[in-house]
N, C-alpha and C positions, 0 to 999 in steps of 0.2 A: 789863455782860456777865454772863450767867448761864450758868457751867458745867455747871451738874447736880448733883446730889448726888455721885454715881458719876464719879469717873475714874480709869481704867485708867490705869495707869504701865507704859506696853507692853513687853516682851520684843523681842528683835531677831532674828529667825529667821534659823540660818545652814542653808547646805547640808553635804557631807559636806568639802569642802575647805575651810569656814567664811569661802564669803562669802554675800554674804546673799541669804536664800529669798525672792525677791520673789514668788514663786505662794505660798509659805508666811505670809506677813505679809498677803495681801490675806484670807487664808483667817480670819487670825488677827482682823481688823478684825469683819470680818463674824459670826464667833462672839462678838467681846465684847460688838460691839451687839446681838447678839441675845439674850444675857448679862446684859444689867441695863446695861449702862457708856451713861452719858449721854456721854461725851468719852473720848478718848484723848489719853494724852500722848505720844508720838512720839519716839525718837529722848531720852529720860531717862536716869536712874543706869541703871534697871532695863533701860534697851535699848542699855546698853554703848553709851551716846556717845562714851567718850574714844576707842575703836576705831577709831571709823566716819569714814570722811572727808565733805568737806562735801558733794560727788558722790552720793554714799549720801544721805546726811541728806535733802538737796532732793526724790532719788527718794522716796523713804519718804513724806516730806510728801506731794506731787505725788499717789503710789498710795492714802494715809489718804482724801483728799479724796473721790476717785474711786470707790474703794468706799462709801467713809460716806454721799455723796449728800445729806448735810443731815438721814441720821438721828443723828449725834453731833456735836459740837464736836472738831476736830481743834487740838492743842493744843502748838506746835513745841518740843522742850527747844533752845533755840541759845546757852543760858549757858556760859560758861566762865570761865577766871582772865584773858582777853584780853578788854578791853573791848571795843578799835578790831571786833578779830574778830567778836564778838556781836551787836556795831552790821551790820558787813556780812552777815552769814547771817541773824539776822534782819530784814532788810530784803529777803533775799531767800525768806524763808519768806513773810511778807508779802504779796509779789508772788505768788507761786503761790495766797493765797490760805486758809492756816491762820485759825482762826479767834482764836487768843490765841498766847500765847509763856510758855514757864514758863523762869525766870533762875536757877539757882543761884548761890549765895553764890561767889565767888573762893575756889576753895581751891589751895592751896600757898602763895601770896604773902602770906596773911594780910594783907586791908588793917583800916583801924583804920576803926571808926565812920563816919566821914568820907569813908574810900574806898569803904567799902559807898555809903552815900548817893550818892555822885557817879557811880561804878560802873554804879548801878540806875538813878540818877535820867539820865542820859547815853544810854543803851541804851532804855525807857521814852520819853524824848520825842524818839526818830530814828523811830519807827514811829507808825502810827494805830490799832492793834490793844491791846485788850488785856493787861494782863500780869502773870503770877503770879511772886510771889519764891518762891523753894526755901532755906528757911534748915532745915539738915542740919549741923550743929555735927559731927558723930558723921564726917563725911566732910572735910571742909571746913578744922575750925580755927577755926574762927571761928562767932560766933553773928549774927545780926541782932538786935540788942534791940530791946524794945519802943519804946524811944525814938527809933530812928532806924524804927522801922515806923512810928510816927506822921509822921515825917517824910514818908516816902516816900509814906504813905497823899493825900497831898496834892498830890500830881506826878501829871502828864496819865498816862491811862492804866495807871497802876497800880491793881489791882484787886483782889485777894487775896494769901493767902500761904498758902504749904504750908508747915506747920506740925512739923516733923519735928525738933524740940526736946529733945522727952521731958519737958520741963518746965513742968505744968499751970499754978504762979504765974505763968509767964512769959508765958504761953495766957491764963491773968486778965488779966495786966498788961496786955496789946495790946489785947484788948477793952474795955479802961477807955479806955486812950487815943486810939484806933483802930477806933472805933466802925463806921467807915463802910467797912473793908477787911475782906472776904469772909476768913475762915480756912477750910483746908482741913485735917485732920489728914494728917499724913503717916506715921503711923504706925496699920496696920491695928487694933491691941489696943488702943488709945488712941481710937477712932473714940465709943465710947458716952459717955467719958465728958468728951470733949471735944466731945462734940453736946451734953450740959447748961450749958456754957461759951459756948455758942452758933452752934458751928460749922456750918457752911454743909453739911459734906461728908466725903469721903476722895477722897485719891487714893492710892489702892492697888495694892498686889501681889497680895493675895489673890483679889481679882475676877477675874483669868485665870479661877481655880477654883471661885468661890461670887459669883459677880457679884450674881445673883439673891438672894440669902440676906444678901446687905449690904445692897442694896437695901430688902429689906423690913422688915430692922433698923431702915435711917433713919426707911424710912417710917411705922414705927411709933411709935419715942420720936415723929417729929412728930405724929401723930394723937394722943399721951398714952399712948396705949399700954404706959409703961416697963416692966413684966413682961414683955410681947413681946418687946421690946427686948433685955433683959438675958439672956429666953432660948436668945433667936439668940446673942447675942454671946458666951453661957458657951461654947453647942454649939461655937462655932467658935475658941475662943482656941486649943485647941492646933494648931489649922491656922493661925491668924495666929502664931505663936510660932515653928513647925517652918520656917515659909519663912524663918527669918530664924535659921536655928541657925549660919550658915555665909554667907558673902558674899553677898547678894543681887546679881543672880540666880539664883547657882547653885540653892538649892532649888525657885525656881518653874519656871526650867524643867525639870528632873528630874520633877516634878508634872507639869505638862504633856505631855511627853511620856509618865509611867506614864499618864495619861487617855485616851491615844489623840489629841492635840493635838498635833500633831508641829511641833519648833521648833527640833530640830538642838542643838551642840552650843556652846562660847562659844571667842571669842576670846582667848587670851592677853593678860593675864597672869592672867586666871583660866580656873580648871582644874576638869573635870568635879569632881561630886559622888562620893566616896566612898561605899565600902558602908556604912559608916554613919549616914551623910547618908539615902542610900536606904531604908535600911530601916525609918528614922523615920518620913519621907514614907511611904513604902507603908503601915508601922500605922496612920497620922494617917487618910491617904487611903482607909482600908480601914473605919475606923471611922464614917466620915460616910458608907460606902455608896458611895465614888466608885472605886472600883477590884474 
């Protein structure tokens, strides 16, 4: 399966009583493919899953589909710390028709090695799609190591990994082992120089706002280009930095909406962006010309 370079870790647009803007979300598909994003991911960290009940989640897949029309990979987040659970919602992402499944690691239970493996490998061979692990240490508690990534690299359908570690040896280490499982960086500032590591890609947050401008980053280191490369990615480090000064999503969507991208505000238990937050955003966003 081939995701694309480019994938959007989508936002989950609310209305003014914060439930969700489904005129706002379709609006939102349609500018990221037109944005650079080869895929979206659906219903992620960045689209406030733990909020959303499974009703939502299905709709949202259900609407990606329908808007994308086969110009992106629609891409279901239905991981959780509940196996059985993730077994059933992805199964019925499946059925509607997504084109892959991205699994985050079990977080709060902390399972060991072993439970990841069984976990992933359980969830992975109930479906015929696709499927990318989310190893996010930083949310989770727990890491995937390289050695249970080679493991899993070897289970039906398992296909890649987002890569959201922060830890380059560990990004070596998997690629030594794990030759044949696609990495994706999960961390926008980390995208250059874990594409010389060999990575496939990003699934990002910053593409809401500079889809295009990542794009042409990858496409560049690929064509040899690394000057190009390096020059996209200085322009835009403090904009991959500032979305991430404060919980994600809170800053991308604050960006979002300062662009005219309207995506409403978030669900509890997190809480708008402060004038601080804002005013970072605004200099960042003021300084690339986007405000």
């Amino acid at each position: 399966m081939d995701f694309g370079r480019v994938i959007t870790a989508m936002v989950t647009p609310f209305d003014g009583d914060l439930n969700v803007d489904y005129a706002a979300f379709e609006n939102l598909v349609d500018y990221l493919i037109n944005n650079g994003s080869d895929a979206l991911v659906v219903t992620g960290t960045t689209g406030e899953s733990p909020t959303l009940s499974d009703e939502e989640k299905l709709t949202l897949y259900k609407l990606a589909k329908e808007v994308a029309r086969g110009r992106a990979k629609i891409i279901a987040g239905t991981g959780s710390y509940n196996t059985r659970h993730s077994i059933e919602l992805s199964l019925k992402a499946q059925e509607i028709g997504v084109d892959g499944l991205l699994l985050v690691s079990p977080y709060y239970n902390k399972p060991t090695q072993e439970g990841l493996y069984q976990h992933f490998k359980m969830i992975a061979e109930a479906v015929d799609i696709p499927v990318m692990l989310y190893n996010v240490p930083g949310r989770t508690a727990v890491t995937i190591e390289p050695e249970t990534l080679m493991r899993l690299s070897k289970v039906k359908n398992v296909a890649a990994v987002k890569d959201a570690g922060g830890n380059l040896d560990k990004t070596s280490k998997t690629r030594i082992l794990a030759p044949d499982l696609d990495v994706y960086s999960g961390d926008d500032s980390l995208t250059l120089p874990m594409l010389a590591l060999g990575a496939k890609g990003i699934v990002s947050v910053a593409s809401h706002i500079v889809g295009r401008e990542i794009k042409e980053m990858i496409e560049s280191f690929e064509k040899g280009d690394v000057n190009k490369a390096r020059e996209i990615h200085l322009k835009l480090f403090d904009l991959f930095r500032v979305l991430f000064i404060v919980t994600n999503p809170i800053p991308v969507k604050e960006a979002l909406n300062m662009i005219g991208v309207k995506v409403g505000g978030l669900r509890p238990p997190l809480t708008p962006a402060d004038e601080k937050t804002k005013q970072a955003l605004k200099e960042t966003l003021q300084a690339l010309g986007l405000v």
